[in-house]
gemmi code that builds the backbone of each chain (N, CA, C; Angstrom):
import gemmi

chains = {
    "A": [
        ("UNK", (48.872, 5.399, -186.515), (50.004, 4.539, -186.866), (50.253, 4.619, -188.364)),
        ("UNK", (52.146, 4.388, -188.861), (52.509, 4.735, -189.988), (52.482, 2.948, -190.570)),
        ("UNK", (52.489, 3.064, -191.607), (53.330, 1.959, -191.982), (53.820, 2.448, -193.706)),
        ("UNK", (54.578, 1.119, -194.518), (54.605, 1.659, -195.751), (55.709, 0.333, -195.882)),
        ("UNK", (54.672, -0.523, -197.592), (55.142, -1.464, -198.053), (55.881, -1.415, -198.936)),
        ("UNK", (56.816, -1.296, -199.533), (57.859, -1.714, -201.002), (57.718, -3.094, -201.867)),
        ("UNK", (57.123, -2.926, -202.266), (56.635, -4.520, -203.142), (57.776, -4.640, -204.207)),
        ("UNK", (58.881, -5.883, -203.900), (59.822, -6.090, -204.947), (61.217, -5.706, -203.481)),
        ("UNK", (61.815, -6.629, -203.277), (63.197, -5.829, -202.492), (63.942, -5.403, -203.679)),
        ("UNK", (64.117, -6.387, -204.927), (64.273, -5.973, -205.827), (64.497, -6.077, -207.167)),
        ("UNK", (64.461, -4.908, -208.184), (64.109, -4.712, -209.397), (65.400, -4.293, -210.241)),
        ("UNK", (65.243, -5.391, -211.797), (66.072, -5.438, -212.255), (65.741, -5.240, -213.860)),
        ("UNK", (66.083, -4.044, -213.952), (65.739, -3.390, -215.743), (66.655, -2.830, -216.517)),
        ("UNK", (66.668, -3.252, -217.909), (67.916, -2.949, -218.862), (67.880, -1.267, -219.219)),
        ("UNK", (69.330, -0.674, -219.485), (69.416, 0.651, -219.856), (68.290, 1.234, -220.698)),
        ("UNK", (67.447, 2.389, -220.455), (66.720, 2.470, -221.325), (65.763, 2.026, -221.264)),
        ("UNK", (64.908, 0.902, -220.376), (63.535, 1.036, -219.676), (63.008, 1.675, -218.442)),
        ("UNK", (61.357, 1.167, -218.738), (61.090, 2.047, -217.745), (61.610, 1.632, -216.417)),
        ("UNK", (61.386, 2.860, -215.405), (61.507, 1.812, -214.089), (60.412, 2.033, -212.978)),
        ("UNK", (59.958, 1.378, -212.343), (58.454, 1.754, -211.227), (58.825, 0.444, -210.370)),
        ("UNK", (59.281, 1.858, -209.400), (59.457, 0.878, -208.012), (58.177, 1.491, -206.697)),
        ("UNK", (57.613, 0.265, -206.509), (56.083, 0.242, -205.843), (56.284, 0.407, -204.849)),
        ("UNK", (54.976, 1.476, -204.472), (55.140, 1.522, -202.868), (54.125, 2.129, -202.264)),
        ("UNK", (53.167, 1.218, -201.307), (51.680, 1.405, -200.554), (51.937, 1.654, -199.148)),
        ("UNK", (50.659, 2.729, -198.921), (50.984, 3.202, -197.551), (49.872, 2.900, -196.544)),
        ("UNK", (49.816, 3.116, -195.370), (48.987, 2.969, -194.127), (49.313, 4.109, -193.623)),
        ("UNK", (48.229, 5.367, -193.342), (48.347, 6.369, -192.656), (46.761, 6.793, -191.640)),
        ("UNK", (46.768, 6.777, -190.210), (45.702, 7.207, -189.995), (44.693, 8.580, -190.222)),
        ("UNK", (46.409, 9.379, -190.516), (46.101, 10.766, -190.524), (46.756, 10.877, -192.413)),
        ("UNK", (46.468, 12.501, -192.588), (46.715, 12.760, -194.348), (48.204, 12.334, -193.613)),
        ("UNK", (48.759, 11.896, -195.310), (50.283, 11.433, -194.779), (51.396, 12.450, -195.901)),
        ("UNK", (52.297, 12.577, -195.248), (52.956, 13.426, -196.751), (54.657, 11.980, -196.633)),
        ("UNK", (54.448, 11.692, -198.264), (55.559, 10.807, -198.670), (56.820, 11.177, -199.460)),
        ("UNK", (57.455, 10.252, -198.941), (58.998, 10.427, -199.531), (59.222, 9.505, -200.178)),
        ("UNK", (60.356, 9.708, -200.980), (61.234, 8.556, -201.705), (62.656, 8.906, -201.719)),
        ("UNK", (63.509, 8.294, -200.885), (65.056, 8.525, -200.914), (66.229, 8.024, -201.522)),
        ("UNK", (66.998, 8.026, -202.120), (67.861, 6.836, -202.517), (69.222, 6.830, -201.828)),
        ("UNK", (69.771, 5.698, -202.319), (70.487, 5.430, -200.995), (71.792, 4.659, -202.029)),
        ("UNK", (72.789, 5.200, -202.477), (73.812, 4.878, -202.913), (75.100, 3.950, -201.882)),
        ("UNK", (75.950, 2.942, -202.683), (77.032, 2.198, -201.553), (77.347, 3.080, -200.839)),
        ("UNK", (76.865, 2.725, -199.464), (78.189, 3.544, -198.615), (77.995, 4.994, -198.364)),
        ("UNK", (76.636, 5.289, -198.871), (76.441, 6.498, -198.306), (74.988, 7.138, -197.514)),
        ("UNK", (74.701, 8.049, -197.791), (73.532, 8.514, -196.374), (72.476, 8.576, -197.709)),
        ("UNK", (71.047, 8.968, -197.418), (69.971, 9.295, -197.885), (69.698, 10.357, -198.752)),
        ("UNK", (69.271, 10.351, -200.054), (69.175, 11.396, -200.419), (67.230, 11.447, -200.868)),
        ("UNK", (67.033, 12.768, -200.835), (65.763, 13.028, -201.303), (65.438, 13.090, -202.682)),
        ("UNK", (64.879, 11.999, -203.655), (63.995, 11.990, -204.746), (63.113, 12.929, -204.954)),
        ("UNK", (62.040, 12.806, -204.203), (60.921, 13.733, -204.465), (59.857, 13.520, -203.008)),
        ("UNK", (59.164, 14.569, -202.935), (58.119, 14.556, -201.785), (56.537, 14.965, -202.063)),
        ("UNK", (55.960, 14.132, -201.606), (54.603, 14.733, -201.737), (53.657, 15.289, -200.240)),
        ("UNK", (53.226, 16.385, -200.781), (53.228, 17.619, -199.339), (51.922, 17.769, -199.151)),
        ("UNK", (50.730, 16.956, -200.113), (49.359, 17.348, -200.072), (48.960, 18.414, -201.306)),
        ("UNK", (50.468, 19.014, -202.341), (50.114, 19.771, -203.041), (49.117, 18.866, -204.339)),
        ("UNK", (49.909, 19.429, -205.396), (49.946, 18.375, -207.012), (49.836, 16.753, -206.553)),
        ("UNK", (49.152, 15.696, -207.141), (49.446, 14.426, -206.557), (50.613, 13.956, -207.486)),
        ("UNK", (51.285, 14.638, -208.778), (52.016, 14.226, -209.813), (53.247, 14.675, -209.060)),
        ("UNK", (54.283, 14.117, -208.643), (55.483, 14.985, -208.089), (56.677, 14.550, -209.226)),
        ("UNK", (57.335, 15.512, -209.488), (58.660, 15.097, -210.104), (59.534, 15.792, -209.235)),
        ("UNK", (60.759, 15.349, -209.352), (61.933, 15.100, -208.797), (63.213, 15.217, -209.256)),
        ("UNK", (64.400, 14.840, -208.365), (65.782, 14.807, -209.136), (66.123, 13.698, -210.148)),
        ("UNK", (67.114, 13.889, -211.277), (67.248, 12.619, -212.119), (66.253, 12.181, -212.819)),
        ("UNK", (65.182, 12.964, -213.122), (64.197, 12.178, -213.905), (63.207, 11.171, -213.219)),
        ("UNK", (63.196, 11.308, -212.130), (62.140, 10.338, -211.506), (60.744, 11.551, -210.807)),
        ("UNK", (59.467, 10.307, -210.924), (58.769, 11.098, -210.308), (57.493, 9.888, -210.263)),
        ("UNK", (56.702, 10.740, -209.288), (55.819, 9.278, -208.124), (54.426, 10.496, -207.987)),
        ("UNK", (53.614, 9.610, -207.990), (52.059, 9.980, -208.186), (51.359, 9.337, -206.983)),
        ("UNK", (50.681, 10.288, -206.422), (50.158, 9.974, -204.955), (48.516, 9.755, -205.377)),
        ("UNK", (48.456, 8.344, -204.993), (46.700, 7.720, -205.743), (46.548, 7.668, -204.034)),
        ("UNK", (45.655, 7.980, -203.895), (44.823, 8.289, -202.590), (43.801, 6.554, -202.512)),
        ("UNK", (43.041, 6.696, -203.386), (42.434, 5.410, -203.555), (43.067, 3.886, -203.644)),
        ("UNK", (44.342, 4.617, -203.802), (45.149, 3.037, -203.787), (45.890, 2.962, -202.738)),
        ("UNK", (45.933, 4.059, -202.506), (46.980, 4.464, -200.843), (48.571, 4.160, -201.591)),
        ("UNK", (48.841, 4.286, -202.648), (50.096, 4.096, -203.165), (50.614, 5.771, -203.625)),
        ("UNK", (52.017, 5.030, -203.585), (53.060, 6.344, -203.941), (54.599, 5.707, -204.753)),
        ("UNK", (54.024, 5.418, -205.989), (54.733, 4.443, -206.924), (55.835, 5.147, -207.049)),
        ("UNK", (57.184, 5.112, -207.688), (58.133, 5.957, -208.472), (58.198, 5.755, -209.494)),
        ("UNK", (58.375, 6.176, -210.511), (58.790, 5.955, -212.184), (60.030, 6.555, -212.464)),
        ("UNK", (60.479, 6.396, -213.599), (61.601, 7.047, -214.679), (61.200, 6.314, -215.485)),
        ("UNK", (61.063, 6.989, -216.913), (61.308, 6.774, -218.324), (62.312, 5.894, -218.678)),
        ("UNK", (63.085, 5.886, -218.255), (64.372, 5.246, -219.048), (65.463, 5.524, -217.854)),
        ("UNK", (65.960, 4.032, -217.680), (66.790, 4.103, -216.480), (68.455, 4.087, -216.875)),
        ("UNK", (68.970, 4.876, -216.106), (70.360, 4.922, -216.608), (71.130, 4.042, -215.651)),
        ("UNK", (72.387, 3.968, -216.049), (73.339, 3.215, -215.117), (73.693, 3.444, -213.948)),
        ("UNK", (73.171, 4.899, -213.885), (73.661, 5.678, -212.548), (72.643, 5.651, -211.859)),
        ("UNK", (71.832, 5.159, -211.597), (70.151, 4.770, -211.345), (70.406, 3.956, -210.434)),
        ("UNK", (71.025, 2.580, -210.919), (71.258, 1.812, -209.619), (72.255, 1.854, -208.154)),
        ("UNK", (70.626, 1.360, -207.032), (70.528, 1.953, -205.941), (70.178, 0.888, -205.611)),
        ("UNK", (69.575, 2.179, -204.174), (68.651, 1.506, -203.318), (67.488, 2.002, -202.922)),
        ("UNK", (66.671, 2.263, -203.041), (65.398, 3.223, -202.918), (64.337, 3.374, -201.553)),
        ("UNK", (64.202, 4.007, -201.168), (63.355, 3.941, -200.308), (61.972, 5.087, -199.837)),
        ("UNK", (60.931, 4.433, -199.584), (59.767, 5.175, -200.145), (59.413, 5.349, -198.004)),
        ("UNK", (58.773, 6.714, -197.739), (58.508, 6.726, -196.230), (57.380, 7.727, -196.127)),
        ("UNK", (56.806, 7.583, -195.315), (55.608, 8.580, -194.659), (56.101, 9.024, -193.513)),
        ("UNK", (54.889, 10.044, -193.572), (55.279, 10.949, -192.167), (53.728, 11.940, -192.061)),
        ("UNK", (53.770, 11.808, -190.496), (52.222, 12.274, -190.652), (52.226, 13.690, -190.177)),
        ("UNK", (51.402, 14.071, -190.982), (50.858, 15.418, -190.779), (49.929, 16.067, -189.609)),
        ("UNK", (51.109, 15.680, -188.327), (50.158, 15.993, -187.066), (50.063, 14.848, -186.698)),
        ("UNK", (49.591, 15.086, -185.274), (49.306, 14.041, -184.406), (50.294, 13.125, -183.170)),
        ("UNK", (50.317, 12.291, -182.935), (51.469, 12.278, -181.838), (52.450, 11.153, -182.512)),
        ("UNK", (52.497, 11.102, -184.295), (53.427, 10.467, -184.918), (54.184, 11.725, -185.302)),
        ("UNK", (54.317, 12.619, -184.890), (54.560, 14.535, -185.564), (55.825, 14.501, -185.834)),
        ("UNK", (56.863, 14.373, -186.837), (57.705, 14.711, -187.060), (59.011, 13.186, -187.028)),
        ("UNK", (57.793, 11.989, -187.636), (58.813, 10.725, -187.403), (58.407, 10.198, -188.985)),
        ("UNK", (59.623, 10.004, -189.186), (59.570, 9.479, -190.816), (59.667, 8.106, -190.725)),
        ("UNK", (58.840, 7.186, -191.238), (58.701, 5.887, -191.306), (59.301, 4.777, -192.654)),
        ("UNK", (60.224, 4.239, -192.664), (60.526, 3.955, -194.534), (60.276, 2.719, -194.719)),
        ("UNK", (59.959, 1.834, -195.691), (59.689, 0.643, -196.191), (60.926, 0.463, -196.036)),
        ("UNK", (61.251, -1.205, -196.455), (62.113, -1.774, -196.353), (63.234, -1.758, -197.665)),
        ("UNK", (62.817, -0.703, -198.492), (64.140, -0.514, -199.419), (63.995, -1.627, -200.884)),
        ("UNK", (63.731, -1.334, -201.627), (63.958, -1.704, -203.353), (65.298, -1.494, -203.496)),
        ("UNK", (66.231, -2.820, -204.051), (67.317, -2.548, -204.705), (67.460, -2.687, -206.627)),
        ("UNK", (67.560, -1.315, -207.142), (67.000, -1.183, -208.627), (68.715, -1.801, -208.878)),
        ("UNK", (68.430, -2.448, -209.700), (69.763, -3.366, -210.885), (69.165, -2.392, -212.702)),
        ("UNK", (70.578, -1.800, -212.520), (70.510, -1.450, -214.294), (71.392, -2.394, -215.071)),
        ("UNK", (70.927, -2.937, -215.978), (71.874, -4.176, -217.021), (72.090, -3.104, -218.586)),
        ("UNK", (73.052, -3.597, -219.031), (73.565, -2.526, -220.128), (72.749, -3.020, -221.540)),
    ],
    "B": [
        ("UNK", (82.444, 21.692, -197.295), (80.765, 22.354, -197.435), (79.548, 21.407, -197.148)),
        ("UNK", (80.071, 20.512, -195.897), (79.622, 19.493, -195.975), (78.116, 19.404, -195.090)),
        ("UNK", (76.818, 19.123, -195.410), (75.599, 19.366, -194.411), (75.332, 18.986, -193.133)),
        ("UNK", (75.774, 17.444, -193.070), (75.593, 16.883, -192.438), (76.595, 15.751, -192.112)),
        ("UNK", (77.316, 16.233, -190.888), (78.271, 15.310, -190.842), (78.294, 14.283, -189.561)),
        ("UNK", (79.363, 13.052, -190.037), (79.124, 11.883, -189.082), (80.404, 11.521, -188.278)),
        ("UNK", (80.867, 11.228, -187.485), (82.318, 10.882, -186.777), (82.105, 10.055, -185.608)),
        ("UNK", (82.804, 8.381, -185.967), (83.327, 8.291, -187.070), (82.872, 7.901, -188.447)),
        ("UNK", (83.022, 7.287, -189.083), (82.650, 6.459, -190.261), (82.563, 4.910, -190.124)),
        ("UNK", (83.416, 4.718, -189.645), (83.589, 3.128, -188.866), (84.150, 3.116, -187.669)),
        ("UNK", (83.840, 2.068, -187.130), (83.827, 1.908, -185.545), (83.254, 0.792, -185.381)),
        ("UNK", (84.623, -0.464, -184.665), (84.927, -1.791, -184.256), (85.119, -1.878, -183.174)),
        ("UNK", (84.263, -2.790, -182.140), (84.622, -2.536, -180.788), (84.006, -3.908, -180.097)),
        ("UNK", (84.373, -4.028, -178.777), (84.346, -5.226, -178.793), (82.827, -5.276, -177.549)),
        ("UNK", (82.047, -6.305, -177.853), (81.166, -6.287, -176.744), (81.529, -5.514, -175.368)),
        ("UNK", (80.673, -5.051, -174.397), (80.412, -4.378, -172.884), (80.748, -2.651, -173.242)),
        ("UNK", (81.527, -2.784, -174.249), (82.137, -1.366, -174.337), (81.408, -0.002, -174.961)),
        ("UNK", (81.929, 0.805, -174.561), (80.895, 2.617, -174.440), (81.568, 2.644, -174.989)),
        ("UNK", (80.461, 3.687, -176.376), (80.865, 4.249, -177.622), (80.457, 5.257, -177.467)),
        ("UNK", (80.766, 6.496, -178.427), (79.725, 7.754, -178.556), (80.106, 7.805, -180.391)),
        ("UNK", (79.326, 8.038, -181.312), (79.074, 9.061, -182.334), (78.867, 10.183, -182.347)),
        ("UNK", (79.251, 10.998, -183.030), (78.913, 12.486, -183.113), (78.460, 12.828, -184.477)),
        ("UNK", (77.553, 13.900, -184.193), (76.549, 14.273, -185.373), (76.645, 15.778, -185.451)),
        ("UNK", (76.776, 16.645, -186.444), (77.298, 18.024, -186.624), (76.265, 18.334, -188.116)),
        ("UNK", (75.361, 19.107, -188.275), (74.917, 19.849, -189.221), (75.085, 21.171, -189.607)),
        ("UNK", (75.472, 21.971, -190.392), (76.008, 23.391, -190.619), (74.826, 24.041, -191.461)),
        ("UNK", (73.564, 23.562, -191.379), (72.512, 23.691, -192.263), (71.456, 24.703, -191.376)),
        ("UNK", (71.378, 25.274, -190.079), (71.026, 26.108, -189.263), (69.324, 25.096, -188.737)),
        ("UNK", (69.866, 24.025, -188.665), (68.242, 23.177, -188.593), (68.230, 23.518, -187.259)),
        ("UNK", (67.287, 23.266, -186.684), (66.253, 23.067, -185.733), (65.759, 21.709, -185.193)),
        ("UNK", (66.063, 20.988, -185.751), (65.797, 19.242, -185.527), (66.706, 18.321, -185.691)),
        ("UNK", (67.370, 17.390, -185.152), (67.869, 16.385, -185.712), (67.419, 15.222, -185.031)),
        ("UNK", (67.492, 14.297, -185.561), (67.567, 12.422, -185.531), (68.848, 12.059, -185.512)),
        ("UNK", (68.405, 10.502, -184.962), (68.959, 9.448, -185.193), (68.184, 8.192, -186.029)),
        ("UNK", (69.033, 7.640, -186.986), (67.884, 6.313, -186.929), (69.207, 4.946, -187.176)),
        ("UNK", (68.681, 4.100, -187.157), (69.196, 2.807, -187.197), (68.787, 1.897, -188.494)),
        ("UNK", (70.070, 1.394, -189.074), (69.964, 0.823, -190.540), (70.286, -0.336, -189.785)),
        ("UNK", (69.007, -1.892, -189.741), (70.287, -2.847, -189.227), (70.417, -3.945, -190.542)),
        ("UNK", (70.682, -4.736, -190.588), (71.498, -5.574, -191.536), (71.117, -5.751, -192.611)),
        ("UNK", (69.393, -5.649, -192.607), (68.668, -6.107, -193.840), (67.996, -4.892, -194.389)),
        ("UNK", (68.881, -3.446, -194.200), (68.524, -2.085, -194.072), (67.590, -1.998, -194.150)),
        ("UNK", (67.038, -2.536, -192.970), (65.304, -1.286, -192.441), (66.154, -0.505, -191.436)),
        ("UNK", (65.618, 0.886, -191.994), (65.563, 1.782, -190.997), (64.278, 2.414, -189.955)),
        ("UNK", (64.742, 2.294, -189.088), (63.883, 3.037, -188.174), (64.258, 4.267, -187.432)),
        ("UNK", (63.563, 4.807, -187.040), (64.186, 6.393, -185.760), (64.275, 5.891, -184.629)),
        ("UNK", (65.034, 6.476, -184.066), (65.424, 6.187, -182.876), (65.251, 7.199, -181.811)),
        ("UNK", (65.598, 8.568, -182.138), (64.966, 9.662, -181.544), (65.667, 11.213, -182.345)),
        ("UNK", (64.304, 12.204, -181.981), (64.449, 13.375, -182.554), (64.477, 14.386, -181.342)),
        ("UNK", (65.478, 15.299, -181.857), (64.962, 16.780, -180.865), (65.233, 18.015, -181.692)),
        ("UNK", (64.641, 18.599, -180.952), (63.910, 19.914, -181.603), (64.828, 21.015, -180.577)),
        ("UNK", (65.697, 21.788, -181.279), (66.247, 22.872, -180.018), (66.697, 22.352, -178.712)),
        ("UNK", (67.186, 21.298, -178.950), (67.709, 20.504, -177.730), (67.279, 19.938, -176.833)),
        ("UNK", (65.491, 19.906, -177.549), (64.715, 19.306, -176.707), (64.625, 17.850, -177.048)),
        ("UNK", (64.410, 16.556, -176.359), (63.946, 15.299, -177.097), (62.490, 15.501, -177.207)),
        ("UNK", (62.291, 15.047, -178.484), (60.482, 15.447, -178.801), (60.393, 13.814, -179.395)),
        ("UNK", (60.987, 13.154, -180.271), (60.861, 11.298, -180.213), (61.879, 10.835, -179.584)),
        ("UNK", (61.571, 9.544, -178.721), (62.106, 8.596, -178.138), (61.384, 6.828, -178.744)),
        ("UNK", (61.835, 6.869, -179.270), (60.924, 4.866, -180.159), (62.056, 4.044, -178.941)),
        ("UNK", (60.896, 3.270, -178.351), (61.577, 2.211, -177.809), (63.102, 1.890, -178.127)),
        ("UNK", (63.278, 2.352, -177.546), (65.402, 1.708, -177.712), (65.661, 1.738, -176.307)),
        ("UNK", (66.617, 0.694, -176.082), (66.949, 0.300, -174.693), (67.675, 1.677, -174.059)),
        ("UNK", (67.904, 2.050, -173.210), (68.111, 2.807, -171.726), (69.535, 2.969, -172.371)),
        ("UNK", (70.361, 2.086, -172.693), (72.086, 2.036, -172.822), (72.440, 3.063, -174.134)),
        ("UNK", (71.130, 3.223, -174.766), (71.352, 4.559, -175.395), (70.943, 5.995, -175.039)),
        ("UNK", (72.487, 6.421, -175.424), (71.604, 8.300, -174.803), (71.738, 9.017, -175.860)),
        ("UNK", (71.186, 9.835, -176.330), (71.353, 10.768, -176.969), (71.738, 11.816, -176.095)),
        ("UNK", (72.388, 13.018, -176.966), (73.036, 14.210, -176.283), (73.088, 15.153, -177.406)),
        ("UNK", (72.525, 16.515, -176.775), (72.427, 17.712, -177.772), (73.116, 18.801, -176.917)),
        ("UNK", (74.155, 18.936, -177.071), (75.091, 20.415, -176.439), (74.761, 21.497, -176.969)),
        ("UNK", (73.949, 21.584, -178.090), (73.587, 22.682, -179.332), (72.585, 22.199, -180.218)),
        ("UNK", (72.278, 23.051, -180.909), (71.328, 22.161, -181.605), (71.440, 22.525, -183.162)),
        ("UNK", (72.691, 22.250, -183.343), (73.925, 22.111, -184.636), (74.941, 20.613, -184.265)),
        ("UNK", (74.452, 19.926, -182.902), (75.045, 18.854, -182.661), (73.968, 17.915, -181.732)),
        ("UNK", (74.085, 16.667, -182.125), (73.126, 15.491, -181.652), (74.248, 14.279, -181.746)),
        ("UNK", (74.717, 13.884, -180.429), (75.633, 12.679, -180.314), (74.722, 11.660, -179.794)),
        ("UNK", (75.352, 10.486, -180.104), (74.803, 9.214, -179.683), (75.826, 8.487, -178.845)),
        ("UNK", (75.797, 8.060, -177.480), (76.291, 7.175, -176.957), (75.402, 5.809, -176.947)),
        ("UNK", (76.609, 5.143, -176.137), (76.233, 3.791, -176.393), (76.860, 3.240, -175.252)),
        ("UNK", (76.512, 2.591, -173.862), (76.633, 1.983, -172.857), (76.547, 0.500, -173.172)),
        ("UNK", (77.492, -0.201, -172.779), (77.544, -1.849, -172.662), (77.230, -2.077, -174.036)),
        ("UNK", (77.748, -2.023, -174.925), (77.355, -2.390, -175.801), (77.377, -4.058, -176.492)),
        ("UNK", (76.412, -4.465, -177.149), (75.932, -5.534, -177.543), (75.741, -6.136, -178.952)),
        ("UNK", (76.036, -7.677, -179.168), (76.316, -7.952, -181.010), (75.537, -7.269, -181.780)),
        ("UNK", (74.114, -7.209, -180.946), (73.071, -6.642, -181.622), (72.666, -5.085, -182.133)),
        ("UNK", (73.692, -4.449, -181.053), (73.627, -3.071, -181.951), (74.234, -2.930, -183.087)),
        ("UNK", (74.861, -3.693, -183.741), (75.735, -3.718, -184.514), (74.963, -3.346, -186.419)),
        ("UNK", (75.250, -2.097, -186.652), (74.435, -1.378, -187.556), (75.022, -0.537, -188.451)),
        ("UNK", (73.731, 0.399, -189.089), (74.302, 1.488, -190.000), (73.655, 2.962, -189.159)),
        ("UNK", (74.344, 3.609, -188.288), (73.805, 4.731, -187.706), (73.406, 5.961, -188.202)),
        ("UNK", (72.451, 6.429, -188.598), (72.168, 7.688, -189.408), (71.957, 8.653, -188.774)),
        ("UNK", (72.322, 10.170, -189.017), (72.024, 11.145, -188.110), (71.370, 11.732, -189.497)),
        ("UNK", (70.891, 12.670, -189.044), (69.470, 13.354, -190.308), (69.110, 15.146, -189.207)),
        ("UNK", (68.582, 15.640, -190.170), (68.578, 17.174, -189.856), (67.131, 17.663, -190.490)),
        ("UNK", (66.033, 18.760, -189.763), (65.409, 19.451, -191.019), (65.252, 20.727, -190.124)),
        ("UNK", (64.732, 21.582, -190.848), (64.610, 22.774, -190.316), (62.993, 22.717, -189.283)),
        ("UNK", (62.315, 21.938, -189.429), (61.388, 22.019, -188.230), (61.277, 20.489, -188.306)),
        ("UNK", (60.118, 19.713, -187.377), (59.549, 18.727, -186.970), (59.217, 18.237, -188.148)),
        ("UNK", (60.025, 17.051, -188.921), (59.286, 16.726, -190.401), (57.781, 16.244, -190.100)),
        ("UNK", (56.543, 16.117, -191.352), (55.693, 16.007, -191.434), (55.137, 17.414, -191.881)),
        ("UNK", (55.937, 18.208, -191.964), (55.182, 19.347, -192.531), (55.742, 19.217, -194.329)),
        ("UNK", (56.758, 19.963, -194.717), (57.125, 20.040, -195.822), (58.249, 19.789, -195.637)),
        ("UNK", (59.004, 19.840, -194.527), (60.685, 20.060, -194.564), (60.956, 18.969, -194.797)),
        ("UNK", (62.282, 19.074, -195.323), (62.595, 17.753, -195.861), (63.929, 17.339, -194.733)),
        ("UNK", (64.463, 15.733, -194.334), (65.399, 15.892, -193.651), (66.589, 15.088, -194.466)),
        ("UNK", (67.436, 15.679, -194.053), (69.055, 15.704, -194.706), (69.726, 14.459, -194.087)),
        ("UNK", (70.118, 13.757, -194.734), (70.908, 12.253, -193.910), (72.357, 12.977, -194.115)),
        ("UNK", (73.068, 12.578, -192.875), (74.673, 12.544, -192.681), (75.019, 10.983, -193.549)),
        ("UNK", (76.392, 10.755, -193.618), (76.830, 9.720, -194.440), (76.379, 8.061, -193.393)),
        ("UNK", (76.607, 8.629, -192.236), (76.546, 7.106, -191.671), (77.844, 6.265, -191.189)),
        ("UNK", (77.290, 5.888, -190.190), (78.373, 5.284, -189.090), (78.136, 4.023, -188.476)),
        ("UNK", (79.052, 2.833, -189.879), (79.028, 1.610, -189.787), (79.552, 1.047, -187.871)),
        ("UNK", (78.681, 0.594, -186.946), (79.307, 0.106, -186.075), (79.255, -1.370, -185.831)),
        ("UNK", (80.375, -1.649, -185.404), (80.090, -3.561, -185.554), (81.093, -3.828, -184.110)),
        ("UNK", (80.557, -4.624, -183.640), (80.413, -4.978, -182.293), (80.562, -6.595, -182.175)),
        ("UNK", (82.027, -6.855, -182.084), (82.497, -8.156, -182.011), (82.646, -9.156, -180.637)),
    ],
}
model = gemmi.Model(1)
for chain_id, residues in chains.items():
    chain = gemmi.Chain(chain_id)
    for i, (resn, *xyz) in enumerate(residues, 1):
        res = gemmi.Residue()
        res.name, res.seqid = resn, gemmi.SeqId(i, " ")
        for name, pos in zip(("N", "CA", "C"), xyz):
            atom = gemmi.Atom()
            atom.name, atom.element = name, gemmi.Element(name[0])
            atom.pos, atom.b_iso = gemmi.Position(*pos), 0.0
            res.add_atom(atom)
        chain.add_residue(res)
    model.add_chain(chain)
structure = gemmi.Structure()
structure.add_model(model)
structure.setup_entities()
């Protein structure tokens, strides 16, 4: 069984800070994670993925999420958040085998607020 | 040039009534989904197939069918329909069974609301 928490529905940071939107997982099996964002009104896009390679992943836009095994987390960061930043984020597992094979699971979504 | 596409975009209809969505990818995948955004956008899957096979089915009531004529197309009907389906429908694509590396592609999404 998958699961995967988003701590914060949501986060609100001025132009130009950092941003780390949290996110812990439950996997029985190795899990490989996502982070998608999710603009008004439109479909999913892919941030970044972690595949079991590097645990450091970077991504599109300047974001990128570090897979801590010991914490079972798969945080996101950016340096410095731009205006075009604000979203909706969403962090998901998916297991590598087993009879969860090929089902992506997502937390319940961080909504990031950029203030000028 | 579009990857993954959705038809319609919106769609108002009134309780008991059969719907279908249609789902079209031009991306040569091998897989597509469905999943369901409902109000407080959690998404979940709803079901995947692989070459026109169904390989996930997650608990969803009977009044939904999925339908793969190809497997460049994955439609969703909807029998008797109810307030409660009333959602954000996602169709999604990858080139194999995600959980490996592939990544899957979301279509835009197909607001349905059910009055």
């Amino acid at each position: 069984a998958q699961s995967v928490t988003q701590l914060g529905s949501h986060v609100s940071v001025s132009e130009g800070a950092l941003v780390l939107l949290r996110c812990n997982y439950s996997s029985s099996v190795p899990p490989y994670l996502f982070w998608y964002v999710q603009y008004p009104n439109q479909g999913l896009q892919l941030l970044l993925k972690y595949t079991s390679a590097a645990t450091l992943v970077k991504g599109i836009n300047g974001f990128e999420a570090e897979f801590k095994k010991s914490e079972t987390s798969f945080h996101l960061t950016k340096p410095s958040a731009h205006m075009s930043d604000a979203a909706e984020y969403f962090c998901a597992v998916s297991a590598a085998g087993g009879t969860s094979y090929g089902k992506l699971t997502f937390g319940q979504g961080t909504i990031l607020t950029v203030h000028p | 040039d579009t990857a993954v596409s959705q038809t319609p975009k919106y769609l108002v209809t009134q309780m008991g009534n059969d719907k279908s969505i249609k789902c079209e990818q031009n991306l040569g995948h091998d897989t597509m989904y469905w999943y369901k955004q409902d109000s407080k956008k959690f998404l979940k899957i709803m079901f995947s197939y692989n070459n026109k096979e169904l390989i996930i089915n997650e608990t969803v009531p009977n009044r939904f069918s999925p339908k793969s004529p190809d497997k460049a197309h994955l439609n969703l009907h909807i029998n008797s329909l109810e307030l409660g389906d009333s959602a954000v429908y996602f169709c999604a694509s990858s080139r194999r069974l995600a959980g490996e590396t592939d990544t899957q592609y979301f279509g835009p999404g197909t607001r349905l609301t059910v009055l």
